[in-house]
C-alpha positions as CSV (number, residue, x, y, z in Angstrom):
1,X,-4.2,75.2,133.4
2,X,-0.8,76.5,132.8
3,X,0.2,77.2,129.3
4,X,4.1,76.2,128.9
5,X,6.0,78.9,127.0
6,X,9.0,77.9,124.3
7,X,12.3,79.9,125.5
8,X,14.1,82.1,124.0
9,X,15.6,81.4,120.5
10,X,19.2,82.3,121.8
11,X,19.3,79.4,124.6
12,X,18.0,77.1,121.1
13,X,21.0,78.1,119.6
14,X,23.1,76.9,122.9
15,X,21.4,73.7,122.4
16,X,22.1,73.4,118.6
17,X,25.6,74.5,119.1
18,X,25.9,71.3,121.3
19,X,24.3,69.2,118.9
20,X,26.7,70.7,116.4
21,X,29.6,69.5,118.1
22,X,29.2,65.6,117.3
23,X,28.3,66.5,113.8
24,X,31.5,68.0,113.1
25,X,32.9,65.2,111.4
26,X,29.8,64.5,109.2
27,X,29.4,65.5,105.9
28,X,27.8,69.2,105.9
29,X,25.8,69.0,103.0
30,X,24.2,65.2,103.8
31,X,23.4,66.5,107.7
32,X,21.6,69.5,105.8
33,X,19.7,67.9,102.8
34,X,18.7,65.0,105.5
35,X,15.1,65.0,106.6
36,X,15.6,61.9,108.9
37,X,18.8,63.2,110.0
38,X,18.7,64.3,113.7
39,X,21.0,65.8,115.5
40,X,23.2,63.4,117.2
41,X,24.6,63.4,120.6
42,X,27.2,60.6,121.3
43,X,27.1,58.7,124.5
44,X,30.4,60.5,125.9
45,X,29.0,64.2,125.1
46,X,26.1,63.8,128.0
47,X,28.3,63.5,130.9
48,X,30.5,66.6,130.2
49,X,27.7,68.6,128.7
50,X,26.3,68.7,132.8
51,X,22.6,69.6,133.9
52,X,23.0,73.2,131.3
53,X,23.5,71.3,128.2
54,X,21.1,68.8,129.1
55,X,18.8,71.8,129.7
56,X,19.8,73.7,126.6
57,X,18.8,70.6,124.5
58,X,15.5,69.7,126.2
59,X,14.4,73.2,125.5
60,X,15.7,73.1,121.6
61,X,13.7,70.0,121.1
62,X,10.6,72.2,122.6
63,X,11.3,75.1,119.8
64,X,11.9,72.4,117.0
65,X,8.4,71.1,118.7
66,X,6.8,75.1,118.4
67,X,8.5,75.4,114.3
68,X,6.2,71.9,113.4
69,X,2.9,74.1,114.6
70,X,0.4,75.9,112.3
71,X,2.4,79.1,113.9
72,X,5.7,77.7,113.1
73,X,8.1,78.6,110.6
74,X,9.2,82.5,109.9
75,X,8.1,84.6,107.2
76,X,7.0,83.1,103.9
77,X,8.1,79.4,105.5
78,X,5.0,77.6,105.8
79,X,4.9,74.0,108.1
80,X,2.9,71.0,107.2
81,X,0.4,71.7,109.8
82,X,-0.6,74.6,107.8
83,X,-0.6,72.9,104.2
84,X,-2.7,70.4,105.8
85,X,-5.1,72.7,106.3
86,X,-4.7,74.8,102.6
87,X,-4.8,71.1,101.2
88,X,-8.4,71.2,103.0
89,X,-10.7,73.9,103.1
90,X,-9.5,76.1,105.9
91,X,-7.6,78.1,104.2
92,X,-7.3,79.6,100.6
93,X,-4.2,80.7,98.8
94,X,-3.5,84.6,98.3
95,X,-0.1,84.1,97.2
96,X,2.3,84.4,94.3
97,X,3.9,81.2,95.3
98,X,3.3,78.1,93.0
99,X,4.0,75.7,95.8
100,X,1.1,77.3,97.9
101,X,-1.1,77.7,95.3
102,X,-0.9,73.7,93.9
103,X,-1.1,72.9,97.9
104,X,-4.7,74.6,97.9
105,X,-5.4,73.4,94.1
106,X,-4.9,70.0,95.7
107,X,-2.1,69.0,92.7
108,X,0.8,68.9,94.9
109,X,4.4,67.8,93.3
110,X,6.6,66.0,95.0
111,X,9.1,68.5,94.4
112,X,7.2,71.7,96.1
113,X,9.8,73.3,97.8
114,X,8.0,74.2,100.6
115,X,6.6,71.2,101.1
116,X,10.2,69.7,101.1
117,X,11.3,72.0,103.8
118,X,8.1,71.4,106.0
119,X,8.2,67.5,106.0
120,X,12.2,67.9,106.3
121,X,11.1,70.0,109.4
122,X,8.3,67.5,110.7
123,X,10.5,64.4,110.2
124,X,13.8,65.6,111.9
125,X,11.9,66.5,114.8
126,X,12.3,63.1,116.4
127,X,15.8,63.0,116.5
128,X,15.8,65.9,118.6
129,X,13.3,64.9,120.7
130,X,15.4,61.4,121.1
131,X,18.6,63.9,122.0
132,X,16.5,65.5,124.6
133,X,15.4,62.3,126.8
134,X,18.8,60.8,126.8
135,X,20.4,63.8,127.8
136,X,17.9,64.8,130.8
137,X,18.0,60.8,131.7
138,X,22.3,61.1,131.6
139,X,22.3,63.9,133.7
140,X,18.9,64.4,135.9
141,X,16.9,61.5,135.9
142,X,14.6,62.4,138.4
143,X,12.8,64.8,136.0
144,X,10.3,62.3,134.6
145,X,7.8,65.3,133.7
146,X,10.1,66.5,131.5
147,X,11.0,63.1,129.8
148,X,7.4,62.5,129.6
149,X,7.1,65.6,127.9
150,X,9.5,64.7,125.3
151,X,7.7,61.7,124.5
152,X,4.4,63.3,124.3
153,X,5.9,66.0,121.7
154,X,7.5,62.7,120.0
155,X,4.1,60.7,119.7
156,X,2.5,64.2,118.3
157,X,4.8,64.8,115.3
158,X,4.4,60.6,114.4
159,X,0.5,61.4,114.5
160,X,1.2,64.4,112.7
161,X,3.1,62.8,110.0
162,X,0.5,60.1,108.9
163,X,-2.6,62.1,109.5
164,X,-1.2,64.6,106.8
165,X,1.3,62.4,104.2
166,X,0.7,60.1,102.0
167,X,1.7,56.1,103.3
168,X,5.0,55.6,102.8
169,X,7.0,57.3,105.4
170,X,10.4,55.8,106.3
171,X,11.4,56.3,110.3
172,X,14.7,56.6,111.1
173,X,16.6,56.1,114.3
174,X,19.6,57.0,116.3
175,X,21.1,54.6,118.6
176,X,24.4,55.0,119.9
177,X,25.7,58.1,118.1
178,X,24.8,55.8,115.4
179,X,21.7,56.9,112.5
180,X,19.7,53.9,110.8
181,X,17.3,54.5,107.9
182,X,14.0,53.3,108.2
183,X,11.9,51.6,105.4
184,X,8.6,53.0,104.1
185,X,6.0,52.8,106.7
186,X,1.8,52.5,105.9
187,X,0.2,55.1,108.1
188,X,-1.5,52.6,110.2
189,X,2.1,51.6,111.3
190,X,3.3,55.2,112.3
191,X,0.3,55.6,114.4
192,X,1.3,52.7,116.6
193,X,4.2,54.0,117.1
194,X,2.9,57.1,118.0
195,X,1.0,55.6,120.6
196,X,4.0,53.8,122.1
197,X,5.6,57.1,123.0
198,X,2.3,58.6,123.9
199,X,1.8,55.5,126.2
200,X,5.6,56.1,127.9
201,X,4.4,60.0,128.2
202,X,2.2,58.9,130.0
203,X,3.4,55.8,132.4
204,X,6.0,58.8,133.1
205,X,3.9,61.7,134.2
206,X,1.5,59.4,136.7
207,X,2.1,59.6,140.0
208,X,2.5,56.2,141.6
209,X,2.6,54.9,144.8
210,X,6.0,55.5,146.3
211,X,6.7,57.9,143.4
212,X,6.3,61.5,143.8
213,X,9.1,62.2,140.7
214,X,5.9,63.0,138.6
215,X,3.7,65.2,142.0
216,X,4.5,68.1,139.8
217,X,2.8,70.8,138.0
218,X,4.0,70.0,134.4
219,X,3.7,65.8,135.2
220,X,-0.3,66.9,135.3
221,X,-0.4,69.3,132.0
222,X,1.6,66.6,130.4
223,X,-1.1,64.0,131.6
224,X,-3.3,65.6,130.0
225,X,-1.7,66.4,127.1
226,X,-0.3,63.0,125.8
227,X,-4.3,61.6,126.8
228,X,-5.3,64.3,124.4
229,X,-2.7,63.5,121.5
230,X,-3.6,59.4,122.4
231,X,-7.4,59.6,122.0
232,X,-6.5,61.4,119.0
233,X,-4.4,58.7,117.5
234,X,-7.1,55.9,118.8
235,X,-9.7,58.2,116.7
236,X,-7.1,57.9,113.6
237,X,-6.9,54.0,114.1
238,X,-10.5,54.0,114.6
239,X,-10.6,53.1,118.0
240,X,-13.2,55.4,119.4
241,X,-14.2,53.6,122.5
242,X,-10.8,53.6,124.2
243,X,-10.0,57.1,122.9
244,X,-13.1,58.4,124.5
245,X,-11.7,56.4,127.5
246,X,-8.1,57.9,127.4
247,X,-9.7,61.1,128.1
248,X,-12.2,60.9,130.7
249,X,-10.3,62.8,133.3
250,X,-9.5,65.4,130.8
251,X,-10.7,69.0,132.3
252,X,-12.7,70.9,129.3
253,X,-10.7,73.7,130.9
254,X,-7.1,72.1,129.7
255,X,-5.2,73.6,127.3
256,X,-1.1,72.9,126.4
257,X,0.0,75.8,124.4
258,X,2.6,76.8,122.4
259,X,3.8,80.5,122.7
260,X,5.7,83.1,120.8
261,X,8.2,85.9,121.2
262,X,8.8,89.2,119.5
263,X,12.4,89.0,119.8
264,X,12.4,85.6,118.6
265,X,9.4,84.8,116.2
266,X,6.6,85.6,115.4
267,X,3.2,83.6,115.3
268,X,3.3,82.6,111.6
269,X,-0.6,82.4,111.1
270,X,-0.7,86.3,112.3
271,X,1.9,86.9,109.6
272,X,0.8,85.0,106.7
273,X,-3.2,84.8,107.5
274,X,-3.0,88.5,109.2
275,X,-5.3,91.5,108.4
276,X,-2.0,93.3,106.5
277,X,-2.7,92.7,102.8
278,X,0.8,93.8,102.1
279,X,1.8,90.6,103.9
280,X,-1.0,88.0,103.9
281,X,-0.5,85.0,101.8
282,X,-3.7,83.4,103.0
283,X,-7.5,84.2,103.6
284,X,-10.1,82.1,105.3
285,X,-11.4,79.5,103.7
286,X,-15.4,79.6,102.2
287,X,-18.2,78.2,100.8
288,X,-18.3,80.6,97.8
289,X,-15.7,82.9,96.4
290,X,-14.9,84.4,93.1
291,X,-15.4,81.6,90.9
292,X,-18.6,80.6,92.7
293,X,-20.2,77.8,95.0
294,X,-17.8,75.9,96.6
295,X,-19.1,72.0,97.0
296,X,-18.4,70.7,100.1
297,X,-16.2,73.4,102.2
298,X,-16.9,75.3,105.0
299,X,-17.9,78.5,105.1
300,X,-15.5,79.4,107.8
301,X,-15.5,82.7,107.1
302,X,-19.3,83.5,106.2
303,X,-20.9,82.1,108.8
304,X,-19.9,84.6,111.5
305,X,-19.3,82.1,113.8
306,X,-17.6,83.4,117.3
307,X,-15.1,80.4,116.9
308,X,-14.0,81.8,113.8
309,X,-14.0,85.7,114.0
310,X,-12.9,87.2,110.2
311,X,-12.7,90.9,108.9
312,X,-13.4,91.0,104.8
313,X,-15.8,88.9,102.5
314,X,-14.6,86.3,99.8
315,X,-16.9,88.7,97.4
316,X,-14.3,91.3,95.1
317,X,-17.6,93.9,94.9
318,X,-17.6,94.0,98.6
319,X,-14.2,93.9,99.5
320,X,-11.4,96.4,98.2
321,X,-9.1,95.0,100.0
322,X,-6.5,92.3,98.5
323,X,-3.9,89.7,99.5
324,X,-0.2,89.4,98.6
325,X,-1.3,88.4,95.2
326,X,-3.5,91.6,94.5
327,X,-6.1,89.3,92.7
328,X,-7.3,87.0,95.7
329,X,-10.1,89.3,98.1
330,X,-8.5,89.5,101.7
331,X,-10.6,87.9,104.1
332,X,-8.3,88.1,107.6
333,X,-8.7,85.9,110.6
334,X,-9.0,87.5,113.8
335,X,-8.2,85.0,116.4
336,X,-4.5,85.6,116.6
337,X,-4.5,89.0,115.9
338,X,-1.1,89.5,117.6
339,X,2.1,88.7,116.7
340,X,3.0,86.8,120.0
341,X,-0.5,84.9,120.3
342,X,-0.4,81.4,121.6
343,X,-1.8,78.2,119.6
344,X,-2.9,75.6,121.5
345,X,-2.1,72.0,120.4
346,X,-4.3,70.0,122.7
347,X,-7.4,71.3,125.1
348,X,-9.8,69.7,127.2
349,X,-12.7,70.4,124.2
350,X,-10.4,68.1,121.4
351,X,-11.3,65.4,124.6
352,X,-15.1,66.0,124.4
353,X,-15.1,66.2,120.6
354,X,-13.3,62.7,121.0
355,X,-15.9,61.5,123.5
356,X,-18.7,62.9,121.4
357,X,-17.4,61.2,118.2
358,X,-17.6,57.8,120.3
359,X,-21.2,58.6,120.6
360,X,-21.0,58.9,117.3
361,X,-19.7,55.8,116.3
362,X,-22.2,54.5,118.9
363,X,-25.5,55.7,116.8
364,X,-26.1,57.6,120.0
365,X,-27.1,60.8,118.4
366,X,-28.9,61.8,121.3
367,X,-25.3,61.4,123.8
368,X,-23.3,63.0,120.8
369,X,-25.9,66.3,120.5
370,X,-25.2,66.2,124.4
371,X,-21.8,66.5,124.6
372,X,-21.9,69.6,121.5
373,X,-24.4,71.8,123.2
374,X,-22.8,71.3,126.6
375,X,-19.5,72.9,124.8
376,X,-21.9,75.5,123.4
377,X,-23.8,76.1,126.4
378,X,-20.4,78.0,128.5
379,X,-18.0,80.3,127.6
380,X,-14.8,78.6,126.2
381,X,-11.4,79.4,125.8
382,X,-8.9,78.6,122.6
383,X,-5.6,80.3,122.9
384,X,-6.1,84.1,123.1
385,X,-10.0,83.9,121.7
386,X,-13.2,84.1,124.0
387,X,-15.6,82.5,122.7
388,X,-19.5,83.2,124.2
389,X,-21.5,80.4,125.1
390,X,-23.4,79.6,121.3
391,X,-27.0,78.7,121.4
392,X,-28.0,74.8,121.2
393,X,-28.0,73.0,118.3
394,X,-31.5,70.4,117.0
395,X,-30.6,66.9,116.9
396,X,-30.4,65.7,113.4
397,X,-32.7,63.5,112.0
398,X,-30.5,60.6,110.6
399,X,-27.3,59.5,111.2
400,X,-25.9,60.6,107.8
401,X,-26.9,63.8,109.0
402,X,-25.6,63.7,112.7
403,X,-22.0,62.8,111.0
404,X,-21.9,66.2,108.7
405,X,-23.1,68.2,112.1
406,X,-20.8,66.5,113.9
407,X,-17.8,67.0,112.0
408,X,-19.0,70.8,111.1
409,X,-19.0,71.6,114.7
410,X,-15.3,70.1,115.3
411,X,-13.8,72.1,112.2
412,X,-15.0,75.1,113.8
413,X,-14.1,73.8,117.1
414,X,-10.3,73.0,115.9
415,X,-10.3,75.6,113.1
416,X,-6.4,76.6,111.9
417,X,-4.7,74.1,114.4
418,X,-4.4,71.4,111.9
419,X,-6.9,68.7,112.7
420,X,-8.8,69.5,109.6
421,X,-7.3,67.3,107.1
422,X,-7.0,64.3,109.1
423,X,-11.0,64.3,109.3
424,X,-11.2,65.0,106.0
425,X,-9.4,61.6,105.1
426,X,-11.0,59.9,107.9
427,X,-14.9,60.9,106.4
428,X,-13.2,58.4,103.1
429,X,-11.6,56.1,104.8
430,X,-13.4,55.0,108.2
431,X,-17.2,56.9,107.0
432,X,-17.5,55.2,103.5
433,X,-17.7,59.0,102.0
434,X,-16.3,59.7,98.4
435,X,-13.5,62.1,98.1
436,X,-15.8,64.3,95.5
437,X,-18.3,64.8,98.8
438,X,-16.1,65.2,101.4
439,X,-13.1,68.0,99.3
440,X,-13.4,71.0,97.8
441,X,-14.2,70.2,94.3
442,X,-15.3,72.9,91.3
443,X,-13.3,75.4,89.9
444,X,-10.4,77.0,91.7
445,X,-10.0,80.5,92.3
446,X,-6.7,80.7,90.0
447,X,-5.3,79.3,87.4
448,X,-7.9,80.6,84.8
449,X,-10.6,78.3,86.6
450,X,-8.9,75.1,86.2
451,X,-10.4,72.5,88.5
452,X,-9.2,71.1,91.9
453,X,-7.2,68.3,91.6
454,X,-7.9,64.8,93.5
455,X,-5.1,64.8,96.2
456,X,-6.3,63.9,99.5
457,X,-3.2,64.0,101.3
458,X,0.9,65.6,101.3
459,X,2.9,63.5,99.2
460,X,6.7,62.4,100.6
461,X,8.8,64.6,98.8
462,X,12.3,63.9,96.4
463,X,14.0,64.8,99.4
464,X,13.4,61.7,100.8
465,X,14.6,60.1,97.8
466,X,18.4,59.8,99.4
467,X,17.1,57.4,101.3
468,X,17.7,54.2,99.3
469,X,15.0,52.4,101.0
470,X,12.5,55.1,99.8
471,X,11.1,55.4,96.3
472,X,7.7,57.3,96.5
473,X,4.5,57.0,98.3
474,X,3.2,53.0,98.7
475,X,-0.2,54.8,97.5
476,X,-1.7,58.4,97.8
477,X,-5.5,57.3,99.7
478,X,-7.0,58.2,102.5
């Protein structure tokens, strides 16, 4: 299946430099500071801006879509995708920075400045995405795949946005040329409307009878896609059966991508989870490291697992190496070892996981143990790693044990694409687990010791705040 590459940074700045055009008159500092504020296109700027603006926009909304991905962001900017999984235990903090260090310590303020930049990122997405359809539907309307493409991007980042945060999430909109502030949202709510725009992703990209607008290429990736990102929400709202059936004519073979350049940016997980220790920021999360056991993570990087290729142990007596901090040992991933490595965001096995979790829910042990060792049994792809077919796992005994296998297999199925914390919070909230079985809990690897804290997801940060609607998270659970 073909992977669909983000453009060129330049033609995003084409497409902002529209976008900038309506915002002229705004206030400068309230457009910058606002992380509901899209960019706004007024209804008489789509007919002059012709099929090249629309264009230009519709491919800026992809790279605001590629910045909101565990490989967005440049630099030291980290996205929520990729605090999601620190807050977990995929990754562990190397770094000088306070606001990466509380993340993994799992005592996040709601004035980390990283965090603040990330959700500002996540959040303003939609607008752009919003900018997008109506400008492709002004100007060429009979390029459903890439409305429906739009909407499946859109339904992503609202399924983003609850798995990771706290409830409490205000939604804007832009109607018109005019923005309207949305009122604090439970997750459960931004979920359904994640599945609205999944669902029109969808309706768009099936060919009908009599319609051959969507007999195209991208119509089927983006098919596949948006069933992918649906069954995904389902699995959030607990609906397991129909996820299972939104992706039934998933391909294992699927994947939809996103893809780097070297002359625009980089893959951020190669540059701040990288084998440079003059760079890295973060090492592969373990079961053990310097303070001791670990209860309850993963030893991603101990286990050797194929998924989950690593150079360096979590050990300081057998490994010399060290990370950005020059205390934490550097234990390097080695999937995207390359600076322009692609990330996928959906494949064909997140639809068998999906299916196998129905099982699951099912008591079918036997049907989920199936649909694992059927994955293990053939070579599979994820982004640029190989991974051999895996020898078959034994079907656990109970089905206390079949959920800890289960959801084992999918971390190291999904690991560093930010699925990870989203289970974690769904082993409390739909599995009956408590947070002290399912989190890393002990002593952390910095501060002296200290112990983890009890966050189990991303706060809303102060920015929010300007948004009179908003005062703080309706609660921090699962």
């Amino acid at each position: 299946m073909k992977a669909f590459r983000i453009r060129p940074r330049r033609t995003l700045i084409v497409a902002l430099a529209a976008l900038a055009v309506s915002a002229s008159a705004c206030n400068v500092r309230d457009e910058l500071l606002s992380p509901q504020q899209p960019g706004t296109i007024l209804p008489g700027d789509l007919s002059s801006a012709g099929i090249a603006g629309a264009e230009a926009i519709r491919v800026g909304a992809l790279g605001r879509f590629q910045q909101i991905t565990p490989g967005g962001g440049n630099g030291n900017q980290t996205e929520a995708t990729l605090l999601g999984d620190l807050l977990g235990d995929v990754w562990k903090s190397g770094d000088t920075f306070s606001q990466h260090n509380e993340t993994d310590q799992r005592i996040v303020q709601t004035n980390n400045s990283v965090l603040s930049t990330a959700y500002s990122d996540l959040t303003r997405t939609r607008g752009f995405y919003h900018d997008a359809i109506s400008a492709i539907n002004a100007v060429e309307p009979d390029k459903v795949a890439e409305v429906a493409e739009q909407y499946f991007i859109m339904g992503y980042s609202e399924m983003l946005l609850a798995e990771l945060f706290c409830n409490g999430a205000p939604l804007g909109e832009t109607h018109d040329g005019t923005f309207t502030l949305g009122p604090p949202l439970t997750n459960a709510a931004v979920y359904a409307i994640a599945i609205t725009h999944l669902d029109s992703a969808l309706a768009l990209a099936t060919t009908k009878p009599g319609n051959v607008k969507a007999d195209t290429v991208l119509a089927a990736s983006i098919r596949n896609a948006a069933a992918i990102a649906k069954a995904r929400t389902l699995v959030d709202q607990g609906k397991f059966t129909e996820a299972a059936a939104a992706v039934a004519g998933v391909p294992t073979s699927y994947t939809y991508n996103v893809t780097f350049s070297q002359t625009t940016n980089d893959n951020n997980v190669w540059g701040l989870a990288g084998q440079i220790s003059t760079r890295a920021r973060f090492v592969v999360g373990d079961s053990f490291d310097i303070q001791g056991t670990l209860k309850n993570a993963l030893p991603f990087a101990s286990a050797k697992d194929p998924r989950v290729p690593t150079i360096g142990s979590p050990l300081p007596a057998l490994n010399t190496q060290r990370t950005f901090d020059g205390i934490t040992p550097l234990v390097a991933q080695q999937i995207w070892v390359n600076r322009c490595d692609p990330i996928p965001v959906a494949t064909g096995i997140d639809a068998r996981l999906a299916e196998a979790e129905a099982r699951l829910q099912a008591s079918d042990i036997a049907g989920m143990m199936t649909i694992l060792n059927a994955l293990r049994a053939s070579p599979q792809t994820l982004g640029p790693l190989a991974v051999p077919a895996m020898a078959a796992l034994a079907t656990p005994a109970t089905q206390t044990d079949a959920v800890s296998l289960f959801f084992r297999e999918k971390a190291f199925w999904q690991f560093g694409r930010g699925n990870r914390l989203g289970d974690l919070r769904r082993l409390i909230r739909q599995y009956g687990r408590d947070q002290a079985d399912v989190f890393p809990t002990g002593k952390f690897h910095k501060a002296g010791g200290a112990a983890y804290g009890a966050d189990v997801n991303l706060p809303i940060t102060d920015n929010e705040k300007q948004n009179q609607l908003f005062t703080g998270c309706i609660d921090r659970k699962a």
